[in-house]
C-alpha positions as CSV (number, residue, x, y, z in Angstrom):
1,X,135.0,162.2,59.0
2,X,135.8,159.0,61.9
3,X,135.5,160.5,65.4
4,X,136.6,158.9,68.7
5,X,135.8,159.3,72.1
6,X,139.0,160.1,74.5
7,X,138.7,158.4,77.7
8,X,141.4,160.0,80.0
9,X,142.9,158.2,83.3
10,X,145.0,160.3,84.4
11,X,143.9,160.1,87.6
12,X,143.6,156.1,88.4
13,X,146.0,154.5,86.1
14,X,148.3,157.5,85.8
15,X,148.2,157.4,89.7
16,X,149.9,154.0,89.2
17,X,153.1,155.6,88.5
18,X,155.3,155.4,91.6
19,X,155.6,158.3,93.6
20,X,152.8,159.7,92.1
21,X,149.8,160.8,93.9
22,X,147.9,163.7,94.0
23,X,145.9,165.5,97.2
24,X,142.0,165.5,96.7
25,X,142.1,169.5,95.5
26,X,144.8,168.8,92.9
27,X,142.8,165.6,91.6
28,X,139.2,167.9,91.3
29,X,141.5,170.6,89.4
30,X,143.0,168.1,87.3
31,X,139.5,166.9,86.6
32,X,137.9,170.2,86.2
33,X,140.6,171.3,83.3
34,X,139.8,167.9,81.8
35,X,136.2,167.7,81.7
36,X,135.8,171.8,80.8
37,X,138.9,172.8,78.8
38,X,140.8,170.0,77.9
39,X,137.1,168.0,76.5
40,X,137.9,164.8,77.3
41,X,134.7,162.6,76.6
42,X,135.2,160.7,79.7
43,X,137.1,160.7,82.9
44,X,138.7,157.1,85.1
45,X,139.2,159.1,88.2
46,X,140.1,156.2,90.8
47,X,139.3,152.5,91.8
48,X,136.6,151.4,93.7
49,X,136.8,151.1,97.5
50,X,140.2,152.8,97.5
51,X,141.3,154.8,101.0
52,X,138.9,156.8,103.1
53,X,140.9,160.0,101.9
54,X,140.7,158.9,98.0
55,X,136.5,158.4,98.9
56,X,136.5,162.1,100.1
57,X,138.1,162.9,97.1
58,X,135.7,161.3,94.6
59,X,133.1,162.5,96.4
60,X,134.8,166.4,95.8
61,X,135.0,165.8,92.5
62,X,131.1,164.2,91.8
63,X,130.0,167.1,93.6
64,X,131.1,169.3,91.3
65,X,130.0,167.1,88.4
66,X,126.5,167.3,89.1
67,X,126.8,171.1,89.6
68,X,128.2,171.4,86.2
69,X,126.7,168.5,84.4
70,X,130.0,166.4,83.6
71,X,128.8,163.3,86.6
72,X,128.0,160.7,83.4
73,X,131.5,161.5,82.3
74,X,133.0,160.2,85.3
75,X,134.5,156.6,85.7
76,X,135.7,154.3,88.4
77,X,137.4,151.1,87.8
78,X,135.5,148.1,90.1
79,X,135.6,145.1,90.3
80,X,133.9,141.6,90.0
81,X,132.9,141.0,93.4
82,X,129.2,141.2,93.1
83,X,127.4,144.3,95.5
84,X,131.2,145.4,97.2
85,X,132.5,147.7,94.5
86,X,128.9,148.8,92.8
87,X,127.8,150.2,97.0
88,X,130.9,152.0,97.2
89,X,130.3,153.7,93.4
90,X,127.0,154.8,94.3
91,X,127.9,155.8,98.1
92,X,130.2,158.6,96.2
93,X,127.9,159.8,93.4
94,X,129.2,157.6,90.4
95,X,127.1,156.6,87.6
96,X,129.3,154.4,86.0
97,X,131.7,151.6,86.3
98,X,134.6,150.3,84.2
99,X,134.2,146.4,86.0
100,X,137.5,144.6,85.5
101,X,137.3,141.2,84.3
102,X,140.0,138.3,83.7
103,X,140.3,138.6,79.6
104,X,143.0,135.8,79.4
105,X,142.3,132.1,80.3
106,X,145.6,131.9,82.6
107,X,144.5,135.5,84.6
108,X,141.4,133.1,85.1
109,X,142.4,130.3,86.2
110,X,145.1,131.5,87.8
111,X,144.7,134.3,89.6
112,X,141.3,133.7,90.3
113,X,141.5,130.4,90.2
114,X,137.7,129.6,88.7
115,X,136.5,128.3,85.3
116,X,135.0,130.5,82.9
117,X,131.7,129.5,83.3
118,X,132.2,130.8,87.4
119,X,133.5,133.7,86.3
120,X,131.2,134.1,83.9
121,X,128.2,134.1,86.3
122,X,130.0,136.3,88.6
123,X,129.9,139.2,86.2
124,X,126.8,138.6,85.2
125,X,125.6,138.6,89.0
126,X,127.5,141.9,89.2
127,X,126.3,143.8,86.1
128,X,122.9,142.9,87.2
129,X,123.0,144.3,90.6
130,X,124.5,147.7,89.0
131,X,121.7,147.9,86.4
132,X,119.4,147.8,89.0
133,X,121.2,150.3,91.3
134,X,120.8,152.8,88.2
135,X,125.2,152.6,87.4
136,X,126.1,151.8,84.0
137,X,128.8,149.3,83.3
138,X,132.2,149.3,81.2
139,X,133.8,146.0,81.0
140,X,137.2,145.7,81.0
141,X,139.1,142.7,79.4
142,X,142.1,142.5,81.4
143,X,145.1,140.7,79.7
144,X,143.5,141.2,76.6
145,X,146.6,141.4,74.7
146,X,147.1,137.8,75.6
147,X,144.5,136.8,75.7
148,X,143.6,137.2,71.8
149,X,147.2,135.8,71.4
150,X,147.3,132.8,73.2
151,X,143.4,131.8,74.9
152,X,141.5,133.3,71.8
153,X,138.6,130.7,72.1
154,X,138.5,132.0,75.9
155,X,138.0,135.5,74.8
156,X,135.7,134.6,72.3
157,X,132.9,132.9,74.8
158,X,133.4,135.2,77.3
159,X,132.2,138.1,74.4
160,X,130.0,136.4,73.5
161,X,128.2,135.8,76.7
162,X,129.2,139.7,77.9
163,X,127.6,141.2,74.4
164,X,124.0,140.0,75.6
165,X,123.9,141.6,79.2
166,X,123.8,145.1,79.8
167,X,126.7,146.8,78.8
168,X,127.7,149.6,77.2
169,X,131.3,149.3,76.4
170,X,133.8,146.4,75.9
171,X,137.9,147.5,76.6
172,X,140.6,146.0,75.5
173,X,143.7,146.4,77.5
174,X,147.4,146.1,76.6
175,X,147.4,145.3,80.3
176,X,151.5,144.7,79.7
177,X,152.5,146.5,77.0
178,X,153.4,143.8,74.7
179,X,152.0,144.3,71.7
180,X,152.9,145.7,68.2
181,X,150.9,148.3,65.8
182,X,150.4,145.5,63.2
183,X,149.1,142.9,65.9
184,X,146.8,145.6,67.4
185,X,145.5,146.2,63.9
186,X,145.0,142.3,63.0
187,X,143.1,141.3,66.8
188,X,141.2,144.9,66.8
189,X,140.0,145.1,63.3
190,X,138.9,140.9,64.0
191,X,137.2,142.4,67.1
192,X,135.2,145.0,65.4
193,X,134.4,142.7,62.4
194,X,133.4,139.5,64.4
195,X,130.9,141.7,66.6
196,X,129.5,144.8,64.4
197,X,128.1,147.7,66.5
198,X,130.2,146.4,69.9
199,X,131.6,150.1,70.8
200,X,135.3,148.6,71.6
201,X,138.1,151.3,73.6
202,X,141.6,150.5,73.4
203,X,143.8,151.0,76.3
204,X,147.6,151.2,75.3
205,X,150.5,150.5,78.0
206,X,153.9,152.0,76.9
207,X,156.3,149.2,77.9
208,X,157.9,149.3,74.2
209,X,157.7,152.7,74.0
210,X,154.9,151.5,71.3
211,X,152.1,153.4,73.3
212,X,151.2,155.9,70.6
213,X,151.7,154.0,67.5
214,X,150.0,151.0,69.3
215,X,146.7,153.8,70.2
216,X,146.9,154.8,66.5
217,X,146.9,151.8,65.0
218,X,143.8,150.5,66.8
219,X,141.7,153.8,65.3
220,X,142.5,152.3,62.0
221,X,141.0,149.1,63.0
222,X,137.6,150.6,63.9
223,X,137.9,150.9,67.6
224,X,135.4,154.0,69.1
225,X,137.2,154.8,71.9
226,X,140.9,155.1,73.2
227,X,142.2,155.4,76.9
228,X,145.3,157.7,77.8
229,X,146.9,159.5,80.2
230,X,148.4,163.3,80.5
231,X,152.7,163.5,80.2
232,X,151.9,159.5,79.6
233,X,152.0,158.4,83.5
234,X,151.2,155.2,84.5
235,X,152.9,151.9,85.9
236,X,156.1,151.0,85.1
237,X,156.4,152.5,81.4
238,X,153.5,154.1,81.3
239,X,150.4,155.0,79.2
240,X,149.7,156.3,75.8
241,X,150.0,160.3,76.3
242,X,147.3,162.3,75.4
243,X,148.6,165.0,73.3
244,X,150.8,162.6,71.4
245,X,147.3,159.9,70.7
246,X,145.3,163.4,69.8
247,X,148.1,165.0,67.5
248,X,148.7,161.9,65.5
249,X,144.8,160.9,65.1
250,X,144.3,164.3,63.4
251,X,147.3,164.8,61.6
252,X,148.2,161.3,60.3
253,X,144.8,159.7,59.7
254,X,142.2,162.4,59.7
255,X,140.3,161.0,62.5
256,X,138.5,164.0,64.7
257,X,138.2,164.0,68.8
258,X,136.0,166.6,71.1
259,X,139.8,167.8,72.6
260,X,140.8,171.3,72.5
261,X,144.8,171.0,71.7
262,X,145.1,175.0,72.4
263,X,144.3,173.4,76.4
264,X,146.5,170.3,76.4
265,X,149.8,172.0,77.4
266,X,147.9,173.9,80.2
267,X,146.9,170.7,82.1
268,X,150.1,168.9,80.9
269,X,152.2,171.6,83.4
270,X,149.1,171.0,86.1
271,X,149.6,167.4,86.0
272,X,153.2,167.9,85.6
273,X,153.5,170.4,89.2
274,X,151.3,168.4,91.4
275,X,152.6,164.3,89.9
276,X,156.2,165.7,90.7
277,X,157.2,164.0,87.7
278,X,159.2,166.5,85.5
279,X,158.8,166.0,81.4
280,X,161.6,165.3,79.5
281,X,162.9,167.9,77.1
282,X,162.3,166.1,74.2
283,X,158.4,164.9,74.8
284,X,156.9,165.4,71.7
285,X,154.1,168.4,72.4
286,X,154.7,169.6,75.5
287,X,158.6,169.2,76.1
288,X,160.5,172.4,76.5
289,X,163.1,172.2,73.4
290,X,160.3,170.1,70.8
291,X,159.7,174.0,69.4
292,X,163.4,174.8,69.1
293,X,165.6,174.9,65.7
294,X,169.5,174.1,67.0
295,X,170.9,173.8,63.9
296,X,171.6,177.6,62.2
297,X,170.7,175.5,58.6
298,X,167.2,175.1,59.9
299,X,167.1,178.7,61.5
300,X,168.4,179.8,57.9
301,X,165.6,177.6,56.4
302,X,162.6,178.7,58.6
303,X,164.0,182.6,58.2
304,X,163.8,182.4,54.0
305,X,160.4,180.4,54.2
306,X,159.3,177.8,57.0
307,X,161.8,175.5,55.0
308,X,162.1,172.9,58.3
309,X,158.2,173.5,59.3
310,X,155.6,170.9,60.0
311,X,151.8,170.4,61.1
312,X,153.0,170.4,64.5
313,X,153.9,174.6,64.4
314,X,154.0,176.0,68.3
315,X,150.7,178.4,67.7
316,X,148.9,175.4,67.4
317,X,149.2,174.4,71.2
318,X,150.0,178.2,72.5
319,X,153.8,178.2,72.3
320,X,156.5,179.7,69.9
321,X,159.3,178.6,67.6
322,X,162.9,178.7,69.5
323,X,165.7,178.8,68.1
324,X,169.2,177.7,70.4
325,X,171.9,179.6,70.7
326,X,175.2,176.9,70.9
327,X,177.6,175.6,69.4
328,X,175.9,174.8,66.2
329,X,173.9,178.1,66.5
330,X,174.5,180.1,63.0
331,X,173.6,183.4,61.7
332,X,170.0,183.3,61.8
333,X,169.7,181.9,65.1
334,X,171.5,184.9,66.4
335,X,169.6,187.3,64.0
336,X,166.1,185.7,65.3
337,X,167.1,186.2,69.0
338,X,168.8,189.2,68.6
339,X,165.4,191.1,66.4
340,X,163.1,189.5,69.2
341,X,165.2,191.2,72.4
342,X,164.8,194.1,69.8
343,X,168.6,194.7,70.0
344,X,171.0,196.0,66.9
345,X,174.5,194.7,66.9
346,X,176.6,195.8,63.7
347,X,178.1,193.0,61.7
348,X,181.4,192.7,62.9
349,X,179.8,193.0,66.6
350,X,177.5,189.8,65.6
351,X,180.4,188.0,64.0
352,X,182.4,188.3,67.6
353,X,178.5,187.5,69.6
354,X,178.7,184.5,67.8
355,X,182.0,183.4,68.1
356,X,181.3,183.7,71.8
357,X,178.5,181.7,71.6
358,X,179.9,178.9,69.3
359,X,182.4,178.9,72.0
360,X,180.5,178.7,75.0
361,X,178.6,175.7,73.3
362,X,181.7,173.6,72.6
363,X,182.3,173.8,76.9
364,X,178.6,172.6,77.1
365,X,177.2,175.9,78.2
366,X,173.9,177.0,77.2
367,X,173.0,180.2,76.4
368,X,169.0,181.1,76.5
369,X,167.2,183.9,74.9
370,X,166.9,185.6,78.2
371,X,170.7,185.7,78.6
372,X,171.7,187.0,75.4
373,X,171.7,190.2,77.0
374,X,174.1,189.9,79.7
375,X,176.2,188.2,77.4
376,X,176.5,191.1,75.2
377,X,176.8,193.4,78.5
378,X,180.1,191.5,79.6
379,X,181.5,191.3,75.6
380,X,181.0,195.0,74.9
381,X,180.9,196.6,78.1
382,X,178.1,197.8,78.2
383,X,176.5,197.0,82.0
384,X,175.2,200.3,82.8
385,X,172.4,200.0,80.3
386,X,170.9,197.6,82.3
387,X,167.6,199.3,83.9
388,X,168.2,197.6,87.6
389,X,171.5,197.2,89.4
390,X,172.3,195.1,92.7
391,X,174.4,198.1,94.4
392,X,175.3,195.5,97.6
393,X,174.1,192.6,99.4
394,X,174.6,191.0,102.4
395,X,173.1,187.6,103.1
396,X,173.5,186.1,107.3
397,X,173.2,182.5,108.0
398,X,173.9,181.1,111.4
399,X,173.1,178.5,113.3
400,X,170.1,178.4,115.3
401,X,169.5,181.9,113.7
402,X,167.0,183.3,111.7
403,X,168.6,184.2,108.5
404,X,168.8,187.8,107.5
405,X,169.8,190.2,104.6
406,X,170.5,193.8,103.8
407,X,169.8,194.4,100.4
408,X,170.7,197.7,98.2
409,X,169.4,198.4,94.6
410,X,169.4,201.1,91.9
411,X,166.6,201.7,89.4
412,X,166.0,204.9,87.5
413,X,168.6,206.8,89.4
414,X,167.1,205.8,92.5
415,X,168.6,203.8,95.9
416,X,166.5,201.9,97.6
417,X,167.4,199.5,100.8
418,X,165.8,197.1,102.8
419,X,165.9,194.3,105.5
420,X,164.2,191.5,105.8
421,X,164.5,187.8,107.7
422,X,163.3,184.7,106.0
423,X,163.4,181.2,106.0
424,X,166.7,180.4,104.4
425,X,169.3,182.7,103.2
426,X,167.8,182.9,99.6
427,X,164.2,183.7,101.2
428,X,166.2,186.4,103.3
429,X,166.8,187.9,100.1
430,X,163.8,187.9,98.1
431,X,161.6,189.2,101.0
432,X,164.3,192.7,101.3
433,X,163.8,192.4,97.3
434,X,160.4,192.7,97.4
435,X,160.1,195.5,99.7
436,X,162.3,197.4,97.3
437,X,160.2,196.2,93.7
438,X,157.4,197.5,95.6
439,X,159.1,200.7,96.6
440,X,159.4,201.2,92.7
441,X,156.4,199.5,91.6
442,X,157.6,196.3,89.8
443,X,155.7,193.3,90.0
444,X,157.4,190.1,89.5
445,X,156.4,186.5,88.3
446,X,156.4,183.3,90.6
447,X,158.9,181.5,91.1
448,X,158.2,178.0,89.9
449,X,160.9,175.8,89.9
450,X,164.9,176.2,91.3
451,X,167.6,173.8,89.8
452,X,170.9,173.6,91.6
453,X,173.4,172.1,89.8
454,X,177.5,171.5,89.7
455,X,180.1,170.4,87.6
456,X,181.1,166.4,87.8
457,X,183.5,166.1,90.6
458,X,181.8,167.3,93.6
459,X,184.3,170.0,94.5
460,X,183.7,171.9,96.9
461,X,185.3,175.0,95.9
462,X,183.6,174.7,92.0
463,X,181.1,176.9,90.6
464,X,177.6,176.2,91.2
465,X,174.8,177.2,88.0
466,X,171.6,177.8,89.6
467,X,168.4,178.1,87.5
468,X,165.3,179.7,88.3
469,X,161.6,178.9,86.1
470,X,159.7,181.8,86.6
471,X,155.8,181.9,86.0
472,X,154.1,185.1,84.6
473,X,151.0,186.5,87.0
474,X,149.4,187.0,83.9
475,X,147.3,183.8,83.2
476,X,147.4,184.6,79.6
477,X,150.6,185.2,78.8
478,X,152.0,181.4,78.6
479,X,155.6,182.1,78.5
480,X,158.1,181.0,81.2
481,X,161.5,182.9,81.8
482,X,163.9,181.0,82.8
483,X,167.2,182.8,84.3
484,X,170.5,181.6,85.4
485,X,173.3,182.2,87.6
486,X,176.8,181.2,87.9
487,X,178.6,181.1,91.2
488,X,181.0,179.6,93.7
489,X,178.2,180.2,96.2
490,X,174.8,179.0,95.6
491,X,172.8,181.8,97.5
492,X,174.8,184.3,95.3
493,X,174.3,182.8,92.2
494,X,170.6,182.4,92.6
495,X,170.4,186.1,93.5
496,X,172.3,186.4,90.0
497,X,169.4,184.7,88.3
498,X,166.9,187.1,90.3
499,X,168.4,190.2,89.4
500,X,168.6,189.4,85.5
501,X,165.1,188.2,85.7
502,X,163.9,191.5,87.1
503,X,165.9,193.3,84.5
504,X,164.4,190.9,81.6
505,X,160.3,191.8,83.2
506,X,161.5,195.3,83.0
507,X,163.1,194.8,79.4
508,X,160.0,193.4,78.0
509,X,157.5,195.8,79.5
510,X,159.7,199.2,77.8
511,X,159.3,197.0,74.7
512,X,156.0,196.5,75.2
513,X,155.2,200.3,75.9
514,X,157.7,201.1,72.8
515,X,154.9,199.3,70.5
516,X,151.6,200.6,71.9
């Protein structure tokens, strides 16, 4: 079976991405899930004499490579400019360079404004002083992509002269994104056959949204190595993402890496808190609704026999099928949900849940999993089974005031209160809410993300839907509850989404109890 080495760059070329960057503790974690649970074969952590703050930070990073044996797995792209970029590699403890050369005759000529033949001997020059600093040297082929298009004799000499001086790896960047799966398969697979035992990495830009297929098609070809990026940052379009270049080598072609998928949607929610750059819902892997049946056909279908199942199931990468309770929700979507809260409705009780549902669908209003229950509470009346109850609240904000709230709950029969200040009203809150959960012994997840949104319009006077993500302490449990509240003031409608998250935690640790 073909195997190829992953060569993640997450951290320099994903850094490209605007309004991306990352502090020197969240590059080394980053690095550290990479390297020891992700099992990337390599690691492009930053470019060569970069800020004094990213030279601290590659230093942070090296240290812990050589603690843990991962420093020959660390990269740094450099450049052609003789001892410069090779002094500032080994100042921080890296063993090897990816040295970026002119691939195309017009980045050449052009930019650089020197024959080949110059250039040529500048490489060499540089290559020679790395080899004798003890760094090992990638070489990069910048404008690749056009080059092999429209300079190909260029490209030709200049491999040529590179395959007899000390280098380990060629790379052929899609430095623009412009190629096709067909035309990476032609110019890769000529590559590999014009210069047999030349390891060759790909490195894919997404500017077609051809990334992927592009990465894919190049593994056919014969290349040994591929370059991506986690979520797929990177300049302008981005990079080929990780999960998606894994998934498909293994699954479509039968070609093996060292990754561990079970670890790719871990650092894909790292990368995804500390780049600031939220995934879209629909990213194949590790977007929130790619594990969720909408339609009830395919709920129907997966309930009688995993009808509307593929390779890609949600165990494999530590997450669970969903199934979406809207307007085109059917019966087995609400009989999923519904045996998962562990909850028994008779029929004509589901008929009515569902017209509800259907309903609340056609005004574009989601209904989760997690608010199934309240949903039935306001249909059927039946509120007081819910285990904790917000008796009263009272939430101050004033001007040049700390803000302060009073805070009354019932749990078990029991009425606590508290007072607390905090920063904001909704802080205010949380820190009287806190005092009481403790009171009764609840612990509660982290809050992780808080989306405030309204209808179109801006109105003043409309209601606000505020949604709260909320992480489990448990670092095994992998499942993120996600609670909403609906209204006409924002503070009270997050304290909505509190309050039925509490009462969810407490939901699911009776069930869990129930089953021991």
């Amino acid at each position: 079976m073909k195997k190829i080495e992953i060569m993640d760059t997450t951290l320099r070329d994903g850094e490209q991405m605007q309004n991306v960057s990352y502090t020197a503790d969240e590059k080394l974690t980053i690095a550290q899930i990479l390297l020891q649970e992700v099992k990337v074969d390599r690691l492009e952590i930053t470019s060569a004499r970069a800020s004094e703050g990213e030279k601290v930070m590659v230093r942070k990073i090296t240290d812990w490579a050589e603690n843990f044996g991962f420093i020959k797995s660390l990269e740094i792209l450099s450049f052609v400019d003789k001892e410069k970029s090779v002094d500032w590699a080994k100042s921080v403890g890296i063993k090897r360079i990816n040295l970026l050369t002119k691939g195309s005759r017009k980045h050449c000529e052009k930019q650089l404004g020197k024959s080949l033949s110059e250039h040529l001997a500048d490489i060499e020059e540089t290559v020679d002083y790395a080899v004798k600093n003890d760094i090992e040297v990638n070489i990069y082929l910048e404008d690749f992509s056009s080059g092999i298009l429209n300079s190909p004799d260029y490209l030709f000499e200049m491999v040529d002269r590179i395959v007899k001086i000390p280098v380990i790896r060629i790379m052929l960047p899609d430095t623009l994104g412009m190629l096709e799966p067909f035309t990476v398969y032609e110019k890769v697979k000529l590559m590999a056959d014009r210069y047999p035992g030349v390891k060759f990495d790909y490195h894919p830009h997404n500017d077609y949204g051809l990334g992927t297929a592009n990465a894919l098609a190049a593994a056919r070809a014969g290349i040994s190595g591929l370059h991506t990026t986690v979520n797929g940052l990177g300049e302008r379009a981005g990079n080929s993402s990780l999960d998606e270049v894994v998934v498909g080598l293994k699954d479509l072609y039968n070609i093996e890496t060292n990754i561990d998928e079970t670890k790719l949607y871990k650092v894909s929610k790292f990368v995804e808190m500390f780049s600031g750059q939220r995934l879209a819902s629909n990213k194949p892997i590790y977007g929130s609704n790619v594990f969720t049946q909408t339609a009830g056909i395919h709920a129907d279908g997966d309930k009688k026999g995993d009808l509307y199942a593929n390779k890609l199931i949600p165990e494999r990468f530590g997450r669970t099928r969903e199934y979406a309770l809207g307007k085109l929700a059917g019966k087995a979507n609400l009989d999923i949900n519904l045996k998962k809260l562990g909850i028994e409705l008779d029929a004509e009780k589901k008929k009515i849940l569902l017209n509800k549902i259907v309903e609340l669908g056609d005004k574009k209003e989601s209904i989760t999993l997690e608010d199934l229950p309240y949903l039935i509470s306001d249909i059927f009346e039946v509120r007081d089974k819910l285990p904790f109850k917000l008796v009263n609240c009272v939430v101050n904000t004033t001007y040049q005031f700390k803000p302060f709230s009073a805070v009354k709950c019932s749990y078990n029969g029991k009425t606590m209160e508290a007072y607390s200040y905090g920063d904001g009203g909704y802080d205010a809150f949380m820190n009287s809410l806190k005092q009481i959960l403790q009171t009764f012994g609840i612990e509660i997840p982290k809050l992780s993300d808080y989306i405030v949104t309204i209808p179109p319009g801006g109105k003043t006077d409309a209601l606000v839907q505020t949604t709260i993500y909320w992480e489990p302490r448990d670092k095994e449990s992998r499942k993120t509850i996600v609670t909403k509240g609906i209204n006409s003031d924002q503070i009270m409608a997050a304290i909505e989404a509190t309050i039925r998250m509490v009462n969810i935690i407490l939901t699911m640790k009776t069930d869990n109890n129930s089953h021991q």
